[in-house]
C-alpha positions as CSV (number, residue, x, y, z in Angstrom):
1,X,111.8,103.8,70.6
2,X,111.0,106.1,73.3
3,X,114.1,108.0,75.2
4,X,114.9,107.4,78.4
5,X,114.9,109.8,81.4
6,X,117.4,109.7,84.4
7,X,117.6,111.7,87.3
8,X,121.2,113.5,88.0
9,X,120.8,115.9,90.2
10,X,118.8,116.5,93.1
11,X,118.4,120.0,95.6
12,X,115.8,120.7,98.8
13,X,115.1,123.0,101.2
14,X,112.6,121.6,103.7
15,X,110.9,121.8,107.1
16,X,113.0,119.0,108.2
17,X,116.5,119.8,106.3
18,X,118.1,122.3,104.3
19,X,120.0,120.3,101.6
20,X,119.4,116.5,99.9
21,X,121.9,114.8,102.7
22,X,119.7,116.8,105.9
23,X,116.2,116.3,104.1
24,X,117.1,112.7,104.0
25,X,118.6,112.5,107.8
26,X,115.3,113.6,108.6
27,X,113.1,111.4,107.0
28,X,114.9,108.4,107.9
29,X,114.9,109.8,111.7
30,X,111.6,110.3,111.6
31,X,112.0,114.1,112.4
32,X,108.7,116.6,112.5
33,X,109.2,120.0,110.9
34,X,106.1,121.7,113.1
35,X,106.0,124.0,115.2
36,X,104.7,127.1,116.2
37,X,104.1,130.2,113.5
38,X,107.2,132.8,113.6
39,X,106.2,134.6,110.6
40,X,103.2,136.8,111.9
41,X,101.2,136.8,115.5
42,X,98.1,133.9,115.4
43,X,96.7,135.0,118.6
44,X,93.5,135.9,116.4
45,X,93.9,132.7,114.2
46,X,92.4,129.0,115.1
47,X,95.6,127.4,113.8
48,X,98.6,128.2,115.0
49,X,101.3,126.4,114.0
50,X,102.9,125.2,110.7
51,X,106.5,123.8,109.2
52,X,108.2,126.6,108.7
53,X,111.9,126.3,106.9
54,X,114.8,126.1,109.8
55,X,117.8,128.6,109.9
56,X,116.7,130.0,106.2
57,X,119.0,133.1,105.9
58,X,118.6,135.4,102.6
59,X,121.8,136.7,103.0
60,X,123.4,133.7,103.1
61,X,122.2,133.3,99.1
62,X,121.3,136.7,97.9
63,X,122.3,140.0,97.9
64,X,120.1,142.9,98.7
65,X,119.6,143.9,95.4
66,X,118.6,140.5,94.2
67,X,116.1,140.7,97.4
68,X,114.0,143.3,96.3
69,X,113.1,141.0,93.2
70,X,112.5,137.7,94.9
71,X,109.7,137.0,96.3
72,X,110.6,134.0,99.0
73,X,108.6,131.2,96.8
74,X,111.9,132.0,94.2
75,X,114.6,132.7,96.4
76,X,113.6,128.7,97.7
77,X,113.6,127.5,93.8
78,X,116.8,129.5,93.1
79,X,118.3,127.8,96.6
80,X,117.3,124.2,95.9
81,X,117.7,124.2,92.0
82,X,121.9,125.6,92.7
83,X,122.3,122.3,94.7
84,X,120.6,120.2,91.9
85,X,122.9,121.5,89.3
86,X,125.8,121.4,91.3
87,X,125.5,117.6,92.3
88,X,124.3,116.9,88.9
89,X,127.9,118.4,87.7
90,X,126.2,120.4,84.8
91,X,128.9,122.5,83.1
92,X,126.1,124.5,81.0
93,X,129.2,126.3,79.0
94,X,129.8,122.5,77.5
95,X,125.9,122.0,76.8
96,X,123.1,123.0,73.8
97,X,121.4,125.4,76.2
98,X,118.9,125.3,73.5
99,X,118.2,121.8,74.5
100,X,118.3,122.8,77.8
101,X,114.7,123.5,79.7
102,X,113.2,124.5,82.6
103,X,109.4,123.1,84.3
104,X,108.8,124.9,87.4
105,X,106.0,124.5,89.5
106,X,104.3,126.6,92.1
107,X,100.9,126.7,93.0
108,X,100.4,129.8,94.9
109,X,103.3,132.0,93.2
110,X,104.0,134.8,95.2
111,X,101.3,135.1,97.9
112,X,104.0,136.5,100.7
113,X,104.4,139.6,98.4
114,X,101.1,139.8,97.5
115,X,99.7,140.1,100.9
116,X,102.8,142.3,102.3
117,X,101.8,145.0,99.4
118,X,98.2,144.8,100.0
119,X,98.3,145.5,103.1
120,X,100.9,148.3,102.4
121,X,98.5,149.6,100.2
122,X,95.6,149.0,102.7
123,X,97.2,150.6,105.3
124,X,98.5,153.5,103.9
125,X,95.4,155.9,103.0
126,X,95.0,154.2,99.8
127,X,98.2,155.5,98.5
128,X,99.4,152.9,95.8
129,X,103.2,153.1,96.5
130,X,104.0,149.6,95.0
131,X,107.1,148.6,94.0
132,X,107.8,148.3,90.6
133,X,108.8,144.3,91.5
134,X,105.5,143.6,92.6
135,X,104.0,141.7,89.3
136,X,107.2,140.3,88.7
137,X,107.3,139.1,92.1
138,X,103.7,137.1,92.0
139,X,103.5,135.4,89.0
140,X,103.3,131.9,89.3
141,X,105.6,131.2,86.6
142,X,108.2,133.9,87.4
143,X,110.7,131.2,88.8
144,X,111.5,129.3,86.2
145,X,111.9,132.2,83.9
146,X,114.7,133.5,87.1
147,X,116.1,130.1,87.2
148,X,116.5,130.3,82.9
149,X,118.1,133.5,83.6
150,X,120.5,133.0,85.7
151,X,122.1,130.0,83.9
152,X,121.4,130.9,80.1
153,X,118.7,128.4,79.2
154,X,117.2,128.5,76.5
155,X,115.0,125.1,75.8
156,X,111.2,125.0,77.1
157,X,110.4,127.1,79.8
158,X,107.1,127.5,82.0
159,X,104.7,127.0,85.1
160,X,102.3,124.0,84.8
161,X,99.8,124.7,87.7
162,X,97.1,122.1,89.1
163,X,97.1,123.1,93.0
164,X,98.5,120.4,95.1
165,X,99.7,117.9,92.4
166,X,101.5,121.0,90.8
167,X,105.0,119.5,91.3
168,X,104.1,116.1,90.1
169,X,103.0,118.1,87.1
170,X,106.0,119.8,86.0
171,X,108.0,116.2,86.3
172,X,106.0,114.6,84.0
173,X,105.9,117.8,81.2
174,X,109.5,117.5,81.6
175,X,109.6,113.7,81.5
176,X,107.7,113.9,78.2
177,X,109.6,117.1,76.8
178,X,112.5,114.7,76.8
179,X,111.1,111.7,75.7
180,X,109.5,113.7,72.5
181,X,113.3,115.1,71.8
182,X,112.5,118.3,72.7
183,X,115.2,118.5,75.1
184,X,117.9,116.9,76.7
185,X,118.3,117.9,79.8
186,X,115.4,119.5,82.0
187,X,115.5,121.7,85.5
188,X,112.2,120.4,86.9
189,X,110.3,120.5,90.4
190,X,108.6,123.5,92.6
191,X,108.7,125.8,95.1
192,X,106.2,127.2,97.9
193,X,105.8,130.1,100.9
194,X,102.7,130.0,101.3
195,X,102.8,130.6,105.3
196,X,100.7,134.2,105.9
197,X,97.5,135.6,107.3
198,X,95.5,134.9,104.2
199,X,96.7,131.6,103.3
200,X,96.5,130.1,107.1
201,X,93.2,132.0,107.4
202,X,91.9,130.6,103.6
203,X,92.6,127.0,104.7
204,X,91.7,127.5,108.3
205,X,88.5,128.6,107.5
206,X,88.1,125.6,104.8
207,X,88.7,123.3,107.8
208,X,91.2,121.9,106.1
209,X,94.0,122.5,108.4
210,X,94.7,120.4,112.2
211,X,93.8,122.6,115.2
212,X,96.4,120.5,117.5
213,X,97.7,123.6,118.8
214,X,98.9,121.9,121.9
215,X,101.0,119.8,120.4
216,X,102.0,120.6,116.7
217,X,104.8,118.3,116.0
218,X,102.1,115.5,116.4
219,X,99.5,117.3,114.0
220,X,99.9,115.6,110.9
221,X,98.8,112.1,111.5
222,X,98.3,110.3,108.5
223,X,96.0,107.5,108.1
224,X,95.4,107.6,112.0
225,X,91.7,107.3,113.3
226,X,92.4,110.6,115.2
227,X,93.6,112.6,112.2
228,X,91.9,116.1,111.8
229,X,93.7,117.8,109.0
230,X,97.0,118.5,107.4
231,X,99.8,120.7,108.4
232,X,100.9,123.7,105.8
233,X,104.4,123.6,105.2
234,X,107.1,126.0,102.7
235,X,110.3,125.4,100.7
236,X,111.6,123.8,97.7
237,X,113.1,120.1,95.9
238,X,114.9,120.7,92.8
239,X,115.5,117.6,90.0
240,X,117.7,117.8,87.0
241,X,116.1,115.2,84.7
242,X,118.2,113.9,81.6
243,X,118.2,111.8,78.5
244,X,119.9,108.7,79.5
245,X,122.7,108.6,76.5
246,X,123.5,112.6,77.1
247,X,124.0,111.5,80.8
248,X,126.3,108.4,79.8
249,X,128.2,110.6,77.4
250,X,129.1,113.6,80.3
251,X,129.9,110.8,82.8
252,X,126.6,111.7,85.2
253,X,126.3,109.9,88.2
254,X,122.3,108.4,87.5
255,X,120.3,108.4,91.0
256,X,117.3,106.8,89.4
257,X,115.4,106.3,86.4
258,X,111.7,108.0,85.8
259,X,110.0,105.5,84.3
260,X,106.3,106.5,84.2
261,X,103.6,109.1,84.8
262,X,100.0,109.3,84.8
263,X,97.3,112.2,85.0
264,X,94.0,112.7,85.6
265,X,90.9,114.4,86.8
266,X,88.9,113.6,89.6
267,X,85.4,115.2,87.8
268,X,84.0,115.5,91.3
269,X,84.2,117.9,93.7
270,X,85.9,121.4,94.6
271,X,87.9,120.2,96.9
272,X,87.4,116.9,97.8
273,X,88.2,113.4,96.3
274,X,85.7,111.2,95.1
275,X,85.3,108.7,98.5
276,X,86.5,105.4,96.0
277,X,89.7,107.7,94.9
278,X,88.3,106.7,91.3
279,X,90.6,109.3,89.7
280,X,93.7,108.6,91.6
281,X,93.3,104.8,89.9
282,X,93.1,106.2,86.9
283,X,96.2,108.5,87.6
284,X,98.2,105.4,88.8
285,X,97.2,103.0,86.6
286,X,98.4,104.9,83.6
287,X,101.7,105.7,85.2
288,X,102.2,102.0,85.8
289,X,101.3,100.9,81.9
290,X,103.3,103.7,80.5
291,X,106.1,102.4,82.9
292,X,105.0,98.9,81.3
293,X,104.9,97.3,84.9
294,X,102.1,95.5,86.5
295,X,101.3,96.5,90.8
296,X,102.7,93.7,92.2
297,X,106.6,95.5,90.7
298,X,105.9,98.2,92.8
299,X,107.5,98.0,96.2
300,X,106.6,101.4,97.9
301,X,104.3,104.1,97.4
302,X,104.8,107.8,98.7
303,X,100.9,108.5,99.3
304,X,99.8,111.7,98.7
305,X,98.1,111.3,102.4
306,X,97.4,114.9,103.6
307,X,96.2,113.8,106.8
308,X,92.4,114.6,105.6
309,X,89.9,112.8,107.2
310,X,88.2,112.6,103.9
311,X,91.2,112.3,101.7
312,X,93.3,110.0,103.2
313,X,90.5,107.2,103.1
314,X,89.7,108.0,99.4
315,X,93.6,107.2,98.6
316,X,93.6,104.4,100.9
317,X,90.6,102.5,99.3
318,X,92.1,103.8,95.8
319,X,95.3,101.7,96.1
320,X,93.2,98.8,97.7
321,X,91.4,98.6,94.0
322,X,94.4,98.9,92.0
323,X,96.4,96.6,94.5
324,X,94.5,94.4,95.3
325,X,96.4,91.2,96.4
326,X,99.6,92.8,96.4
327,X,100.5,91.4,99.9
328,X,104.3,93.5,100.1
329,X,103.0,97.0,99.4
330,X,104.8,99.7,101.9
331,X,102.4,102.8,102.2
332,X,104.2,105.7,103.8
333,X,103.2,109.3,104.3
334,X,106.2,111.6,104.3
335,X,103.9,115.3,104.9
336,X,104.0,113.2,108.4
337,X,107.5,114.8,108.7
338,X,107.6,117.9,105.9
339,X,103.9,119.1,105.9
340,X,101.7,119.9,103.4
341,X,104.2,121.8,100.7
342,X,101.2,122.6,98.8
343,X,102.6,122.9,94.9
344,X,106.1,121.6,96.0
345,X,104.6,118.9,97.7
346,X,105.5,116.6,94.3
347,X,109.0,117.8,94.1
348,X,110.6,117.0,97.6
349,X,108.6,113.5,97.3
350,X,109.9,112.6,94.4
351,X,113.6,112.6,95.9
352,X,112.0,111.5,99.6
353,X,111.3,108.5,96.8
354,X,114.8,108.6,95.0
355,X,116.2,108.6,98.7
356,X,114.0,105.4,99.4
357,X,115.4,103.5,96.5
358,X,119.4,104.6,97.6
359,X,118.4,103.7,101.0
360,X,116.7,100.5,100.2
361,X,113.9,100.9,102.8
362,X,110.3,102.8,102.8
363,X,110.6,105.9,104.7
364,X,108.0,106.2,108.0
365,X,105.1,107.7,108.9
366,X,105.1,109.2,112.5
367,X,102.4,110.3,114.7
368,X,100.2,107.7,113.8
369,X,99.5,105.0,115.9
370,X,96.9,102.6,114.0
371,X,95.3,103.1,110.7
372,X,91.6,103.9,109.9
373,X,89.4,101.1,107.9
374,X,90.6,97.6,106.5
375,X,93.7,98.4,105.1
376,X,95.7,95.8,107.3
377,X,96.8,93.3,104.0
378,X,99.2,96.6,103.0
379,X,102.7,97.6,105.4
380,X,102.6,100.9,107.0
381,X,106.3,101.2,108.5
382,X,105.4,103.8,111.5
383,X,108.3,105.9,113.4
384,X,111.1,103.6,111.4
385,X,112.0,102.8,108.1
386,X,111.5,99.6,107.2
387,X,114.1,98.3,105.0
388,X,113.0,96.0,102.0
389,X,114.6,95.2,98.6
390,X,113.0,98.4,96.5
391,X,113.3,98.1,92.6
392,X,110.0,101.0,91.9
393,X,108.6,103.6,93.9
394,X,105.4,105.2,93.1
395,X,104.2,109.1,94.4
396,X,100.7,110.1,94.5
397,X,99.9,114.0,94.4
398,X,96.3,115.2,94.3
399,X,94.9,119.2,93.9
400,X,92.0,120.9,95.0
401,X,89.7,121.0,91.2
402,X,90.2,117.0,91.1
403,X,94.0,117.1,89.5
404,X,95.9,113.9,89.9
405,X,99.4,113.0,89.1
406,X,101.4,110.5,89.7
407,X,105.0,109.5,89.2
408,X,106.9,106.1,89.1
409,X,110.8,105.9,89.7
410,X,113.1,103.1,89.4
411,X,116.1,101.5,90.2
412,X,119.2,102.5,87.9
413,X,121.6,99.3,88.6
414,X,124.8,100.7,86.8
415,X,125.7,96.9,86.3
416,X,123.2,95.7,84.7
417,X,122.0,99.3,83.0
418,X,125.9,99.8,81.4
């Protein structure tokens, strides 16, 4: 018989809240995290405006010695993964740290650094005066190997990448690493910064971004007829995933139950999604039979919904084919609220979808005011939650190259689960 995986921890760093309890204020207040580009001047740029993280001190976490190693992308996986372990109680000096792993997504690494020393470099007369933490600094899978580090872990470690669905990704390798016994307890989620020149400019000039400079906070407008692209957004959601009996035995408060996850490819396009979302069915239809659940179980569904005019409808008329007939189906969009977290995107919508089930309702999605096509049979709670009896949540990610993943959480009733 398979093992069982529990969630017991939890830790984000958001647009829209720096901790689990503030990310999940703002979601249930329907709070927008944009707003106009601190980091560097846009007068030159076409977009403008993006969800930066609020009142995010270094200093308040690191040192200045540690800061010349970090790259931010880190520092926001080191930030959100302390909070994880520290709600999930982990005394690691008690536990196998053998058996202990980390999965850490990102899908940009360390672009901030990157940029800062080319342009060093570039403006300098072609000196090279790069500092000696400047690979360490970009590599994609240099966070978990800081986040091993720094508590002693031995077990699995490394960076599954796949763009967008990145986070997604590392959930279900450490979903599986525990099911196949090769852990027991497993750090697991991702971390982004990718706000910059190039990264703003890269997208910008894809047309992939909203030019609603005039009004930002209104930008990202899933599933809305007026929707023109998504909003780029930074920070971090942390999950400590565990083997149900190794929970039970330590006394772990259990925040929900992963019970399924399905990838896929898309096999179509660059960028884009194939216009009848055939491989996000795929993707969700083998997260619901490895959950061993049929669609009509599934109360909620965190869509991937980037605000795309393209995407959006391909997801939309995706879930119509696999759900067809399912007449109680919430469909929110939480990058409403957070942005576009690019790689981390999975993470912090995973425990957006762990705060659904605690909260018993599905979260909002603001800004949009009616939705595109024939998709009226499904409930799209707008500005409010809507609260409903929720028993299993499902989150959709989706990557530039085609790469689906998505995740199914349940429930965990301590009465009847005991």
């Amino acid at each position: 018989m398979m093992r069982r995986v529990v969630i017991t921890g939890m830790g984000a760093l958001t647009p829209i809240g720096n901790s689990v309890a503030s990310f999940a204020n703002g979601l249930l207040n329907g709070l927008s995290g944009a707003g106009n580009i601190t980091r560097f001047d846009t007068s030159n740029f076409k977009v403008s405006f993006a969800c930066e993280l609020k009142n995010y001190r270094p200093l308040d976490y690191f040192d200045t010695k540690e800061l010349r190693k970090f790259d931010l992308f880190s520092q926001y996986a080191l930030v959100s993964v302390e909070e994880a372990v520290k709600q999930a109680d982990l005394d690691f000096e008690k536990l196998d740290r053998d058996r202990v792993g980390v999965i850490w997504g990102s899908g940009n690494g360390g672009v901030q650094s990157f940029y800062d020393q080319v342009m060093e470099y570039a403006q300098g007369g072609g000196i090279p005066r790069f500092t000696p933490y400047f690979i360490p600094r970009i590599l994609v899978d240099i966070a978990s190997g800081i986040i091993s580090i720094k508590y002693g872990l031995r077990g699995v470690n490394f960076c599954p990448v796949s763009a967008c669905a990145t986070s997604n990704t590392a959930l279900i390798e450490a979903f599986n690493y525990i099911r196949w016994n090769k852990a027991d307890v497993i750090i697991s989620g991702g971390s982004e910064a990718p706000i910059n020149p190039s990264v703003i400019g890269g997208f910008s000039s894809a047309r992939a971004l909203s030019t609603r400079n005039e009004s930002p906070e209104t930008a990202s407008r899933p599933f809305d007829p007026t929707r023109d692209g998504f909003v780029i957004g930074e920070g971090a959601g942390a999950l400590v995933l565990e083997e149900l009996s190794h929970a039970k035995r330590r006394g772990a408060i259990i925040l929900a139950e992963i019970v399924g996850g399905g990838m896929a490819a898309e096999a179509y396009h660059l960028t884009g999604t194939h216009p009848e979302g055939t491989g996000a069915v795929l993707g969700m239809n083998l997260a619901l039979n490895e959950a061993k659940i049929t669609p009509n179980q599934v109360s909620c569904i965190n869509m991937h919904a980037t605000s795309t005019p393209l995407g959006d409808i391909s997801e939309l008329n995706a879930v119509a084919s696999l759900f067809n007939g399912v007449n109680d189906l919430s469909l929110s969009a939480t990058k409403s609220m957070t942005g576009h977290l690019l790689g981390a995107a999975g993470a912090i919508e995973a425990i957006a979808s762990v705060i659904s089930i605690q909260e018993q309702c599905a979260l909002p999605t603001i800004n949009t005011t009616s939705i595109d096509g024939a998709f009226e049979f499904f409930d799209f709670p707008l500005s409010k939650p809507q609260k409903k009896e929720i028993n299993y949540v499902m989150s959709n990610t989706f990557g530039f190259g085609g790469h689906i993943a998505s995740i199914l959480l349940k429930k965990w009733d301590k009465t009847i689960e005991a």
